[in-house]
ChimeraX commands (.cxc) that place a marker at each C-alpha (Angstrom):
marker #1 position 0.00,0.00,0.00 radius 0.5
marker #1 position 2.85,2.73,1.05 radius 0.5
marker #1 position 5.15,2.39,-1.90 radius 0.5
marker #1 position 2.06,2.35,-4.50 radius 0.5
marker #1 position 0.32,5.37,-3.29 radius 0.5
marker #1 position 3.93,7.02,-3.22 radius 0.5
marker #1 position 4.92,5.70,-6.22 radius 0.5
marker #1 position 1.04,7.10,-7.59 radius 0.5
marker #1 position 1.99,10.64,-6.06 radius 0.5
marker #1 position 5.01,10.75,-7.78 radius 0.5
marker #1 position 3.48,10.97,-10.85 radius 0.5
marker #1 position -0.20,12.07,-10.57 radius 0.5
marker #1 position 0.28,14.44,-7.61 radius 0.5
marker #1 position -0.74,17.94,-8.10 radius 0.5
marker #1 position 2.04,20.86,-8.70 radius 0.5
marker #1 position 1.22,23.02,-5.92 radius 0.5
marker #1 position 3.43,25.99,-4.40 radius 0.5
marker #1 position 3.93,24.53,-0.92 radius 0.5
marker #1 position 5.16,21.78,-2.76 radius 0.5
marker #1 position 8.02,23.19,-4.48 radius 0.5
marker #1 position 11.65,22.56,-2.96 radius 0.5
marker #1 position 12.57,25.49,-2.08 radius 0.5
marker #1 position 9.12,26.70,-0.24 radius 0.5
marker #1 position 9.80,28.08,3.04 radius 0.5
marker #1 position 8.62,26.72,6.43 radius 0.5
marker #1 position 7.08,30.20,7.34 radius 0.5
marker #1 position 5.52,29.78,3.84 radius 0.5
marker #1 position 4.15,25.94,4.95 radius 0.5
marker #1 position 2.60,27.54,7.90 radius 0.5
marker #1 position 0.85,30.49,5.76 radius 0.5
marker #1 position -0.32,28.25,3.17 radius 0.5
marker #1 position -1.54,25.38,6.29 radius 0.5
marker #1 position -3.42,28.46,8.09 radius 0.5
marker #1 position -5.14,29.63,4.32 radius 0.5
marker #1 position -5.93,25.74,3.30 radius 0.5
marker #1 position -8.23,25.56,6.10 radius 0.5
marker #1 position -11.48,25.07,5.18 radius 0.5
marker #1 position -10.57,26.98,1.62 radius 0.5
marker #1 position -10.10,25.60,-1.79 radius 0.5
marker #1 position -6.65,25.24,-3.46 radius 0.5
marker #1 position -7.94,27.32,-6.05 radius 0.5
marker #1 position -9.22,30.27,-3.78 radius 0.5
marker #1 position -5.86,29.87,-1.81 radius 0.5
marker #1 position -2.70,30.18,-4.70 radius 0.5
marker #1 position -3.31,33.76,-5.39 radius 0.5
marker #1 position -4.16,34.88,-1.81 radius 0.5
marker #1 position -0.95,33.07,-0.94 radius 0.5
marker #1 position 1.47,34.40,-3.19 radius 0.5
marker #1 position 0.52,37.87,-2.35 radius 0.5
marker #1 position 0.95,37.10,1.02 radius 0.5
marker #1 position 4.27,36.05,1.34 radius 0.5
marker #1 position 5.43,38.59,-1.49 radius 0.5
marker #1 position 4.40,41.43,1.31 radius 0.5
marker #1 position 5.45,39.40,4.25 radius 0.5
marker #1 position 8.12,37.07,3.54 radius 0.5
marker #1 position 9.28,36.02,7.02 radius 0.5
marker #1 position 7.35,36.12,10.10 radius 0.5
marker #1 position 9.33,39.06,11.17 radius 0.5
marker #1 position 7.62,41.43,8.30 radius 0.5
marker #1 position 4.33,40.31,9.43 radius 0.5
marker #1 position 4.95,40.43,13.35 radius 0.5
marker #1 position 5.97,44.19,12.66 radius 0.5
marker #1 position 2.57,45.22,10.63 radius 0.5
marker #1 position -0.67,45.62,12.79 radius 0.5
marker #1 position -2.56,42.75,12.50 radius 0.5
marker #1 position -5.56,44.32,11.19 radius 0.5
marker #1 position -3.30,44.64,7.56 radius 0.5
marker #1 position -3.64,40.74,8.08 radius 0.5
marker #1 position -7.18,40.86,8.27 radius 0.5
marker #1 position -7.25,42.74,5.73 radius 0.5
marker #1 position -5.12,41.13,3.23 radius 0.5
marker #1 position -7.05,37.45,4.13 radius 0.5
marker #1 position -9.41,39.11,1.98 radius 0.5
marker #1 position -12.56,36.54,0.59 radius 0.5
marker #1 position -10.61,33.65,2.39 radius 0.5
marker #1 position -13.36,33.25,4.48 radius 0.5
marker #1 position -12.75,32.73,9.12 radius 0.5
marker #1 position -10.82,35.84,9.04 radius 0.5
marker #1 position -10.21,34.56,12.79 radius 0.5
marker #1 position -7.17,32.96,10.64 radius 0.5
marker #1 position -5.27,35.96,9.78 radius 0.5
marker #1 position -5.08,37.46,13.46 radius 0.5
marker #1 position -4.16,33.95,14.63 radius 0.5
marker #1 position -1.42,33.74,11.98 radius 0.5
marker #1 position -0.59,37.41,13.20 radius 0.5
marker #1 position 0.06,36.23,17.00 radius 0.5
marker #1 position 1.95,33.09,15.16 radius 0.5
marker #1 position 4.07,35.32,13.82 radius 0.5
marker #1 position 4.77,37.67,16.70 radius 0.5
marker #1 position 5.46,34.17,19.09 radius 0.5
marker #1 position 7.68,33.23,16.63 radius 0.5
marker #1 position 9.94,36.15,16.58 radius 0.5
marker #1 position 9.75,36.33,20.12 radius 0.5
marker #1 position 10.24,33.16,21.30 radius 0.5
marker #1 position 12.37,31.18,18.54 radius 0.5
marker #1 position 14.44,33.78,17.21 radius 0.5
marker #1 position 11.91,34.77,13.97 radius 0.5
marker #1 position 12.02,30.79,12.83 radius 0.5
marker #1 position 9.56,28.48,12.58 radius 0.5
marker #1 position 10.03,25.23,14.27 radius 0.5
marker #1 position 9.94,22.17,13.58 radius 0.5
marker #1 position 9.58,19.84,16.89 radius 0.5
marker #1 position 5.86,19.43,17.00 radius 0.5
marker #1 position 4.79,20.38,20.55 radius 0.5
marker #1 position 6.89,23.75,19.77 radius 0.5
marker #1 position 4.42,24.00,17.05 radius 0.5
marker #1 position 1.66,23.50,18.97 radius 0.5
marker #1 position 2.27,26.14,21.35 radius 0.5
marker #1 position 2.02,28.71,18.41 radius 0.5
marker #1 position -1.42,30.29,18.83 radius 0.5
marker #1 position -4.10,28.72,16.48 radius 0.5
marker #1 position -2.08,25.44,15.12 radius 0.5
marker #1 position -3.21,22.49,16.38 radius 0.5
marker #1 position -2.87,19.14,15.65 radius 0.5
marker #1 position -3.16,18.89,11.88 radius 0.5
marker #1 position -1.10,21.87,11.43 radius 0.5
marker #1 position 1.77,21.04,13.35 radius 0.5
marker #1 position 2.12,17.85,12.06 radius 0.5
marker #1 position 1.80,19.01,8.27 radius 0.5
marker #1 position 4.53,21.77,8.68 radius 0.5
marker #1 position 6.45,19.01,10.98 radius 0.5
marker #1 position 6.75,16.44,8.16 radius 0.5
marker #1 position 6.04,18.91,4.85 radius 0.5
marker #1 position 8.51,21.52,5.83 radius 0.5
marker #1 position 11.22,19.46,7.80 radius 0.5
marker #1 position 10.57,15.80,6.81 radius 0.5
marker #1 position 10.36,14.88,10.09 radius 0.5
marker #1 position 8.38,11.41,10.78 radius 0.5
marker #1 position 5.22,11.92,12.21 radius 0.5
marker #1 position 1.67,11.07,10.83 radius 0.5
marker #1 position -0.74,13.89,9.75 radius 0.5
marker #1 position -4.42,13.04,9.59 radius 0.5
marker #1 position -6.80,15.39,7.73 radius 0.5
marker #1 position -10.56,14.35,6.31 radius 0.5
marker #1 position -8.99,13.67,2.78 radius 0.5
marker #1 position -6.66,10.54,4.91 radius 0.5
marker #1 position -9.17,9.41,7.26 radius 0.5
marker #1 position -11.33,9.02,4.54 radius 0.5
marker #1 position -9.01,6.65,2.46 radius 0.5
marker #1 position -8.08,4.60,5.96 radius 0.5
marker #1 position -12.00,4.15,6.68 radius 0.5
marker #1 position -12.61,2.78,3.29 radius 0.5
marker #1 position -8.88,0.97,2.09 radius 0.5
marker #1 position -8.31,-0.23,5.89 radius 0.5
marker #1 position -10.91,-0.27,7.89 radius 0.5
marker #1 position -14.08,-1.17,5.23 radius 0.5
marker #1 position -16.39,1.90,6.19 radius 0.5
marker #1 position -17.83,4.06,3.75 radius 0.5
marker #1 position -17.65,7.04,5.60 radius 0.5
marker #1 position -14.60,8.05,8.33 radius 0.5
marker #1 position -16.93,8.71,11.06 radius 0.5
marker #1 position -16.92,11.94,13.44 radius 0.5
marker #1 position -12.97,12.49,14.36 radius 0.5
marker #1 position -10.74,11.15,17.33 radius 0.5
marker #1 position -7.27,12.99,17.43 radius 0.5
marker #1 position -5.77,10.24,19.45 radius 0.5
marker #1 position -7.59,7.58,17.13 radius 0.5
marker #1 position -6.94,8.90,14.17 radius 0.5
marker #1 position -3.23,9.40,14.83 radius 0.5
marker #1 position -2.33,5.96,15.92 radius 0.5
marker #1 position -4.11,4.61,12.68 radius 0.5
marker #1 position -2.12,6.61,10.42 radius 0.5
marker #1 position 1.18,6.30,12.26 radius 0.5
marker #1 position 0.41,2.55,11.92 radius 0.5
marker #1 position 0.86,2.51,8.04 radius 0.5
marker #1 position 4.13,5.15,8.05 radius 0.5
marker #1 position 6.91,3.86,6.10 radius 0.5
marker #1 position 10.74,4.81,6.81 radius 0.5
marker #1 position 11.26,7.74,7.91 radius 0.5
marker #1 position 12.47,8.75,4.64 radius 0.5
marker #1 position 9.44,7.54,2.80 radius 0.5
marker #1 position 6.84,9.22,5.09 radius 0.5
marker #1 position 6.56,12.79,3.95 radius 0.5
marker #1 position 6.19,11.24,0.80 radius 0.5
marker #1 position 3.12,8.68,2.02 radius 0.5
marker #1 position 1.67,11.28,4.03 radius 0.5
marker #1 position 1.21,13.89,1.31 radius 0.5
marker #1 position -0.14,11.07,-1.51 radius 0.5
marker #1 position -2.68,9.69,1.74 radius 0.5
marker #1 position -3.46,13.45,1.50 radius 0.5
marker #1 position -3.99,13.34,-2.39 radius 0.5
marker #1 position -5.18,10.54,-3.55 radius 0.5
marker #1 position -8.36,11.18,-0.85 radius 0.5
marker #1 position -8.45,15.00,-2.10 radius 0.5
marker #1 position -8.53,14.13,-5.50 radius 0.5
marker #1 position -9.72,10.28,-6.17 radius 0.5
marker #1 position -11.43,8.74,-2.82 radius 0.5
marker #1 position -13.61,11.67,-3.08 radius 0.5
marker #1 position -16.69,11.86,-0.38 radius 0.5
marker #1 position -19.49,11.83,-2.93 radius 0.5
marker #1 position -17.87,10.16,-5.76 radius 0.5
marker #1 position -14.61,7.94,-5.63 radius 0.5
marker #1 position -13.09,7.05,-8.41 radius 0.5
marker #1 position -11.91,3.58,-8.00 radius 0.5
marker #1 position -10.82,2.90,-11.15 radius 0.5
marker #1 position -8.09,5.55,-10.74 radius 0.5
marker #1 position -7.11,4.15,-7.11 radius 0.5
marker #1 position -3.66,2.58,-6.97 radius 0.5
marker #1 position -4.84,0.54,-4.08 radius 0.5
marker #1 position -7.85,-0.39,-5.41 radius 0.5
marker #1 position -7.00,-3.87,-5.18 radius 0.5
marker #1 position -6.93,-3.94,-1.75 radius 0.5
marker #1 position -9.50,-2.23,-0.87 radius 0.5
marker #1 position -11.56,-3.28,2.12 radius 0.5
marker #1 position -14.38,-1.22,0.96 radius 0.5
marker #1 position -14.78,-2.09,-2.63 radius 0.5
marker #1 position -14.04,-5.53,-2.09 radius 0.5
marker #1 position -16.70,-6.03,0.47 radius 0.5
marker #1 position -19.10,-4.49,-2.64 radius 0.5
marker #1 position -19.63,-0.80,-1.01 radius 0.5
marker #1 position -21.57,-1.04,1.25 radius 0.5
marker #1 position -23.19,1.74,3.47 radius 0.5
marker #1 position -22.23,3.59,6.38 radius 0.5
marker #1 position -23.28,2.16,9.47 radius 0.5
marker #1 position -22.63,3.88,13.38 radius 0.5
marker #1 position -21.78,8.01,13.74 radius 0.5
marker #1 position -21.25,10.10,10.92 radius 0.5
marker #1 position -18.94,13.08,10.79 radius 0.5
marker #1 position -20.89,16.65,10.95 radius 0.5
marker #1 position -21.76,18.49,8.58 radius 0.5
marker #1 position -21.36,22.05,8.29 radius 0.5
marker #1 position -23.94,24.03,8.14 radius 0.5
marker #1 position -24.88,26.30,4.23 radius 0.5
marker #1 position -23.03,29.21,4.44 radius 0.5
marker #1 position -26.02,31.21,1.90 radius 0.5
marker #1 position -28.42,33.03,4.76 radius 0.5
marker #1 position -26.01,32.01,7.99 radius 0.5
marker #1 position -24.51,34.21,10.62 radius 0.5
marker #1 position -21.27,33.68,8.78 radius 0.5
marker #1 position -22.26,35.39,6.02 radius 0.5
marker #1 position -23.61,38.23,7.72 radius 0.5
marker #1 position -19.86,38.61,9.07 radius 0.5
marker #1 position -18.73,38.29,5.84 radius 0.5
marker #1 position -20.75,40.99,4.80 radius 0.5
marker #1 position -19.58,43.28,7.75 radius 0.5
marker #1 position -16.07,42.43,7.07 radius 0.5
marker #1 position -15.89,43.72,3.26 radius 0.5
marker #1 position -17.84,46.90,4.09 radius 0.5
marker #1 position -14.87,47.62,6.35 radius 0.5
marker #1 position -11.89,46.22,4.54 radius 0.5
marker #1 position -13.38,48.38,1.37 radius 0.5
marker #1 position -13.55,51.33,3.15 radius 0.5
marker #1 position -10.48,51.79,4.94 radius 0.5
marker #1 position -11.59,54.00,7.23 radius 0.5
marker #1 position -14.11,53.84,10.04 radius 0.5
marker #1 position -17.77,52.97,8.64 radius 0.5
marker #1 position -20.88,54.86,10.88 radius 0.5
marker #1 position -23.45,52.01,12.11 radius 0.5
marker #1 position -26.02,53.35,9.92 radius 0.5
marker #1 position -23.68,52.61,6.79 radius 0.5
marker #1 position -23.09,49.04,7.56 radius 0.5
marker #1 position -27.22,48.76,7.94 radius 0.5
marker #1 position -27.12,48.50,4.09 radius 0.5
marker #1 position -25.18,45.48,4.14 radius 0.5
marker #1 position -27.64,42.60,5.46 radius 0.5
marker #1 position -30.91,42.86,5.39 radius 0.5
marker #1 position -31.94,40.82,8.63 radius 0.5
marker #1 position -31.15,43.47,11.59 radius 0.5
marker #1 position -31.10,41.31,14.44 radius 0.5
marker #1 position -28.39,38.72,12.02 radius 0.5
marker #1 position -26.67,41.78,11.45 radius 0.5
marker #1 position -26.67,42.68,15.31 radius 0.5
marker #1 position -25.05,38.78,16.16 radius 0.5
marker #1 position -22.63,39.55,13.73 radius 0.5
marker #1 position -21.38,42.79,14.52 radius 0.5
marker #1 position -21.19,41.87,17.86 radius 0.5
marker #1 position -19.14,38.51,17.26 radius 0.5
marker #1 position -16.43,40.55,15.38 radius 0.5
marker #1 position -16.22,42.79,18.59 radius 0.5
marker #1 position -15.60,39.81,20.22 radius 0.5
marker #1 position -13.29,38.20,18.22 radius 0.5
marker #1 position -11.17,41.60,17.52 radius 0.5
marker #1 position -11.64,41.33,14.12 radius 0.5
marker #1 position -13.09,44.66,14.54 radius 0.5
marker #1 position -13.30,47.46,17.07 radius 0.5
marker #1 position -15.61,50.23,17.88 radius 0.5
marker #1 position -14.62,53.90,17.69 radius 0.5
marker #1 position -16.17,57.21,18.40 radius 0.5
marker #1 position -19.86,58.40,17.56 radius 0.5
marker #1 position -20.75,54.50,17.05 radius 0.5
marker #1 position -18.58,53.66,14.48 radius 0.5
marker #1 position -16.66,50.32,13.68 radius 0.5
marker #1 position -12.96,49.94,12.17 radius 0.5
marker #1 position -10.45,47.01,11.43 radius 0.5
marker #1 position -7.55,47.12,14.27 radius 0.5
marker #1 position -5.33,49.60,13.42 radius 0.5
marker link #1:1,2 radius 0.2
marker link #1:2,3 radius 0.2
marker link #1:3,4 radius 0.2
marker link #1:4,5 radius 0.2
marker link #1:5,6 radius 0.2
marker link #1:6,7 radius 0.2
marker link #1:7,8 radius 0.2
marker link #1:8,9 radius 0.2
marker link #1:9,10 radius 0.2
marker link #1:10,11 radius 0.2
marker link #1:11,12 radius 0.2
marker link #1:12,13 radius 0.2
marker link #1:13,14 radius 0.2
marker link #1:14,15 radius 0.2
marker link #1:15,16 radius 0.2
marker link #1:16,17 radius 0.2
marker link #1:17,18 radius 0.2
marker link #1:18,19 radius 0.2
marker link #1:19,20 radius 0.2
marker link #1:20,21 radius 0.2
marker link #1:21,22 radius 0.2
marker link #1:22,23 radius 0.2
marker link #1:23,24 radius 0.2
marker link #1:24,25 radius 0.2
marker link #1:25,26 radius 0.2
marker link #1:26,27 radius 0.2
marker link #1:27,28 radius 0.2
marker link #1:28,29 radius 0.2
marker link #1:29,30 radius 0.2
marker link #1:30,31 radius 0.2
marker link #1:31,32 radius 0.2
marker link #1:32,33 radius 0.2
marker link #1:33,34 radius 0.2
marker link #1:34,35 radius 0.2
marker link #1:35,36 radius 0.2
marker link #1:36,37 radius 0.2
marker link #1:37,38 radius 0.2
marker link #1:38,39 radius 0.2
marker link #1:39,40 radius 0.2
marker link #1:40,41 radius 0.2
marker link #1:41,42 radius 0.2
marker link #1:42,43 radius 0.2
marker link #1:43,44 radius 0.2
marker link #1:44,45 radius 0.2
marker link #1:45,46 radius 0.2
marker link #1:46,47 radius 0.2
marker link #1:47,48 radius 0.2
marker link #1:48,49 radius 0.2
marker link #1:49,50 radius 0.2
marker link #1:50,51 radius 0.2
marker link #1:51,52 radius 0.2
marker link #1:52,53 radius 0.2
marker link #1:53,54 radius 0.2
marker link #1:54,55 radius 0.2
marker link #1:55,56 radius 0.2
marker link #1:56,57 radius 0.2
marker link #1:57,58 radius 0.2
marker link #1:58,59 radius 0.2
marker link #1:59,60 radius 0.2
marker link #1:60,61 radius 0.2
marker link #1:61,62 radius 0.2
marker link #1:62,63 radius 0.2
marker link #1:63,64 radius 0.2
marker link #1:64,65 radius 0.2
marker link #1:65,66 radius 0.2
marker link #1:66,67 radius 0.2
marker link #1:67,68 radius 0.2
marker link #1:68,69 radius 0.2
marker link #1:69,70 radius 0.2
marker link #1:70,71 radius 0.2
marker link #1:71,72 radius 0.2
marker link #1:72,73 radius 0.2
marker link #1:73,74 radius 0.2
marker link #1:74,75 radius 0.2
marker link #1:75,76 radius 0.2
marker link #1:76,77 radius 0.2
marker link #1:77,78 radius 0.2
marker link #1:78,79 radius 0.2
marker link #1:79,80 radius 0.2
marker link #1:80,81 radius 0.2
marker link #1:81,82 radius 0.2
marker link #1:82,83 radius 0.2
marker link #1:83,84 radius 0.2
marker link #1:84,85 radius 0.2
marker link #1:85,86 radius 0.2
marker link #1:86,87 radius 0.2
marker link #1:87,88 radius 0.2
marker link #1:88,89 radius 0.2
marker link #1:89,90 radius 0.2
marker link #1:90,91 radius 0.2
marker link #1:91,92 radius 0.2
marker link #1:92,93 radius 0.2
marker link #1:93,94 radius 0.2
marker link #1:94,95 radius 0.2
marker link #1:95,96 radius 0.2
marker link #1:96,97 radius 0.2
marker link #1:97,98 radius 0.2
marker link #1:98,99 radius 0.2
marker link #1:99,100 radius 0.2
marker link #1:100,101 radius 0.2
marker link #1:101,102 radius 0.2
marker link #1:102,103 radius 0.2
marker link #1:103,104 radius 0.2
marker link #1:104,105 radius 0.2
marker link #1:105,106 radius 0.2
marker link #1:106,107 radius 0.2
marker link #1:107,108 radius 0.2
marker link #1:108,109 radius 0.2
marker link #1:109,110 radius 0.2
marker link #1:110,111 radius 0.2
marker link #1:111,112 radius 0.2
marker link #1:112,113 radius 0.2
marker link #1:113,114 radius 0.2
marker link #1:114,115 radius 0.2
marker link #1:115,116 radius 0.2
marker link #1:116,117 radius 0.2
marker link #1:117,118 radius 0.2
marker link #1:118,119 radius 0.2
marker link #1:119,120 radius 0.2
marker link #1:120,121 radius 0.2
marker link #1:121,122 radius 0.2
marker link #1:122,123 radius 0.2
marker link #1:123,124 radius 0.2
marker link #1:124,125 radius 0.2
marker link #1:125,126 radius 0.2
marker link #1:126,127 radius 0.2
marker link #1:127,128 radius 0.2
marker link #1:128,129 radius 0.2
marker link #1:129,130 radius 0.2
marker link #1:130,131 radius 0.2
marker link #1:131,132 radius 0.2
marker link #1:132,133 radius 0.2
marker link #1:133,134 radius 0.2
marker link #1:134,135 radius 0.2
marker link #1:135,136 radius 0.2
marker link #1:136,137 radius 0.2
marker link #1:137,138 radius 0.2
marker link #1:138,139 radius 0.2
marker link #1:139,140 radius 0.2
marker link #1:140,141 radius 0.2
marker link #1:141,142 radius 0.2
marker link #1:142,143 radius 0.2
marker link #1:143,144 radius 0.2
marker link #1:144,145 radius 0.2
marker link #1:145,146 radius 0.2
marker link #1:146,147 radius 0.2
marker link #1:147,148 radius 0.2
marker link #1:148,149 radius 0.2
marker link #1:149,150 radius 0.2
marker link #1:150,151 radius 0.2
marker link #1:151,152 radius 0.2
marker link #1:152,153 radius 0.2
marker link #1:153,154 radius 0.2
marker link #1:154,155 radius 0.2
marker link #1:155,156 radius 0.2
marker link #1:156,157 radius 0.2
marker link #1:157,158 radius 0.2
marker link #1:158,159 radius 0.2
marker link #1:159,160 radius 0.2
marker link #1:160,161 radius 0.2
marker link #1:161,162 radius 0.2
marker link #1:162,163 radius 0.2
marker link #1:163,164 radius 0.2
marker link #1:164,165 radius 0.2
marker link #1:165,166 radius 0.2
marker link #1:166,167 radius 0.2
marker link #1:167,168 radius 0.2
marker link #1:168,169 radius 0.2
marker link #1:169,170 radius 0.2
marker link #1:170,171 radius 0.2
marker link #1:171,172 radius 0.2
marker link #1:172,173 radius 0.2
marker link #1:173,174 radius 0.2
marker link #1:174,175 radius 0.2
marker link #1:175,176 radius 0.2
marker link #1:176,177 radius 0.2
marker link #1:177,178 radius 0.2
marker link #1:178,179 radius 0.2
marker link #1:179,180 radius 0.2
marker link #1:180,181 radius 0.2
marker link #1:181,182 radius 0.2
marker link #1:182,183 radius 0.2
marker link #1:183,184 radius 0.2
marker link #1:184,185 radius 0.2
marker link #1:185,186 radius 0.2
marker link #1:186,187 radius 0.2
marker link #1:187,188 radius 0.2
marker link #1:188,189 radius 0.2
marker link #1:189,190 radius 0.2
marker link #1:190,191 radius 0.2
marker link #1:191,192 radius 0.2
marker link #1:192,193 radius 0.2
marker link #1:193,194 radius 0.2
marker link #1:194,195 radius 0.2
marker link #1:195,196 radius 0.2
marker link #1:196,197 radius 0.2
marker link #1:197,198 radius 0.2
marker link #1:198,199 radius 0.2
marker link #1:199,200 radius 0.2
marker link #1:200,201 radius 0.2
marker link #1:201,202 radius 0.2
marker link #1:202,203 radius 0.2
marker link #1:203,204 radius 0.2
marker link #1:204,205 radius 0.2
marker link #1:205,206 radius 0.2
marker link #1:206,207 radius 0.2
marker link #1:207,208 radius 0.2
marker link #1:208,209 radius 0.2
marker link #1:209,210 radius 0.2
marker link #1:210,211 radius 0.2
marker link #1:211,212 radius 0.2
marker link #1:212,213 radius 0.2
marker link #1:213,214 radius 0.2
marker link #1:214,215 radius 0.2
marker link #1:215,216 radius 0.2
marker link #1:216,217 radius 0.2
marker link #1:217,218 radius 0.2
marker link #1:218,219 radius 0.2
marker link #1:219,220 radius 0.2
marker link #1:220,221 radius 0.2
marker link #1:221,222 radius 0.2
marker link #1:222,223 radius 0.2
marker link #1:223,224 radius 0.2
marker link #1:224,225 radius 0.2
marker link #1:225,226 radius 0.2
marker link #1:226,227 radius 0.2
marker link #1:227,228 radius 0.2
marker link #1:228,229 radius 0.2
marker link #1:229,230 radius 0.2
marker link #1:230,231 radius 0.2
marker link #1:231,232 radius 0.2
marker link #1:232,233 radius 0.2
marker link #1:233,234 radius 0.2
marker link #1:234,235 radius 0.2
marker link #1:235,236 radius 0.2
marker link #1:236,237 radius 0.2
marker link #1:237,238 radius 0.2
marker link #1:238,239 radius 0.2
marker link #1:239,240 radius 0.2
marker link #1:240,241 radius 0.2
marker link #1:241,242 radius 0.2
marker link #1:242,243 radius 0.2
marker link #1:243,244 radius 0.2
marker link #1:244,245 radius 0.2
marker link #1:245,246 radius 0.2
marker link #1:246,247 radius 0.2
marker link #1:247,248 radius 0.2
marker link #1:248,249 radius 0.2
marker link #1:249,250 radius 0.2
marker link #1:250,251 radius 0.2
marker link #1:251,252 radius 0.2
marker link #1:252,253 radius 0.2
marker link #1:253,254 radius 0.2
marker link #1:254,255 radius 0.2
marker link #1:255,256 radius 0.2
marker link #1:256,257 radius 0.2
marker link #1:257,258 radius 0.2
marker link #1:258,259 radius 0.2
marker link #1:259,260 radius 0.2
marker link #1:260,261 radius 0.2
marker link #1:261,262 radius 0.2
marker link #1:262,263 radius 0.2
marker link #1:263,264 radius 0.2
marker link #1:264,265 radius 0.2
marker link #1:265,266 radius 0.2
marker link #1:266,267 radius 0.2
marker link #1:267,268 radius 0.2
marker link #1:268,269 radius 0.2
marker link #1:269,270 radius 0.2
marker link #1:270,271 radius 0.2
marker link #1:271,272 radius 0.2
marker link #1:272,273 radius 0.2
marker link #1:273,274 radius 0.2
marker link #1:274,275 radius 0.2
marker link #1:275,276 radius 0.2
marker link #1:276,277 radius 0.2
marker link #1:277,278 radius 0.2
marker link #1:278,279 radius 0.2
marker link #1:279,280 radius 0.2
marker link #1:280,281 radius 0.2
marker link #1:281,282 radius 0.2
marker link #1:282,283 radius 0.2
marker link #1:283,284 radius 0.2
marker link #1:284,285 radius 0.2
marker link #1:285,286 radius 0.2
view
């Protein structure tokens, strides 16, 4: 199973930027933070002009984090960009402006947990570790375990069955990002493609003829057309497109359901994605 889904990688794997050689760990942990619950395709452009302005975690820790918030643009959680903000600012303070690569130092970096650390553990430093995201425990549940479906998640569970099927240490970067791909890209939720799958033949699934999900299923997010989130959303570009403090009777205009509006506006307070000013006005941090 290892050596054919590597040796499947090798040659089907997408040609991504935080795949390239010489992509920097600060870069791994940008692109980690933007690939959360974001297409590829949303995330390439955001990320190159992010790491064009802020190349190291230095240039970022010395720009106000509301520039990050406002430079995350469409990315959607904007939560992300002040997180990656106080990433940057630990960094510098506490390991000399590098990232690092032991694993619990990651995950004392605010807002990585323990996907993220892991990926920039073993994608940016080779180290040997096993990193678990949907797209793998998908592929385990099916090739391994016979399930259709991988089942709400268990970080200790979920670890210990990946870190079962790690190669050498010199092959596991290598497994872990085609686990990664092959579910991304071929064992698909909705439609797997097993006639692409180089471990079709051992599949536990297929061979016991598909069959359905039985026991917990994972949750399912919520639509994002009509929710809270995107009355946020809304919020957020009023502000980011102004660049200047917006009155509370401009940002009226920009959802139509008052008391949705009201949640929202007062979530961002919360969060500090935003901050209230004189004569009831609203501003991204400074």
């Amino acid at each position: 199973m290892q050596q054919e889904i590597i040796d499947w990688f090798e040659t089907e794997g997408r040609d991504l930027p935080w795949r390239q050689p010489d992509f920097t760990p600060w870069g791994s942990l940008v692109s980690e933070f933007m690939l959360q619950q974001t297409p590829v395709a949303r995330v390439i452009p955001k990320l190159d002009e992010f790491l064009t302005r802020w190349p190291t975690p230095a240039a970022l820790a010395a720009s106000p984090s509301g520039d990050a918030v406002r430079a995350w643009a469409n990315l959607g959680y904007p939560r992300r960009a002040l997180w990656l903000h106080a990433c940057a600012v630990t960094i510098v303070e506490k390991f000399d402006g590098q990232v690092p690569s032991d694993v619990d130092d990651l995950l004392s970096l605010p807002g990585v947990g323990p996907y993220t650390a892991r990926a920039i553990a073993v994608f940016a430093y080779g180290k040997h570790e096993p990193v678990v995201d949907t797209n793998i425990r998908r592929v385990i549940a099916r090739h391994n375990q016979g399930n259709a479906d991988q089942g709400p998640p268990s970080t200790t569970r979920d670890l210990e069955a990946m870190a079962a099927l790690l190669p050498t240490p010199e092959l596991s970067p290598a497994f872990n990002a085609g686990m990664m791909e092959l579910g991304a890209l071929v064992c698909t939720a909705r439609n797997p493609q097993c006639e692409l799958c180089p471990i079709a033949r051992t599949c536990a699934w297929k061979n016991a003829s598909y069959p359905e999900h039985v026991g917990p299923k994972k949750t399912v997010q919520k639509k994002y057309e009509g929710s809270d989130r995107q009355a946020r959303g809304a919020v957020m570009k009023v502000l980011r497109d102004a660049h200047r403090t917006v009155a509370s009777t401009e940002l009226e205009g920009c959802w139509p359901d008052k008391a949705q509006l009201g949640r929202a506006i007062t979530g961002l307070l919360k969060d500090g994605l935003i901050e209230l000013v004189a004569d009831d006005s609203y501003q991204i941090p400074a």
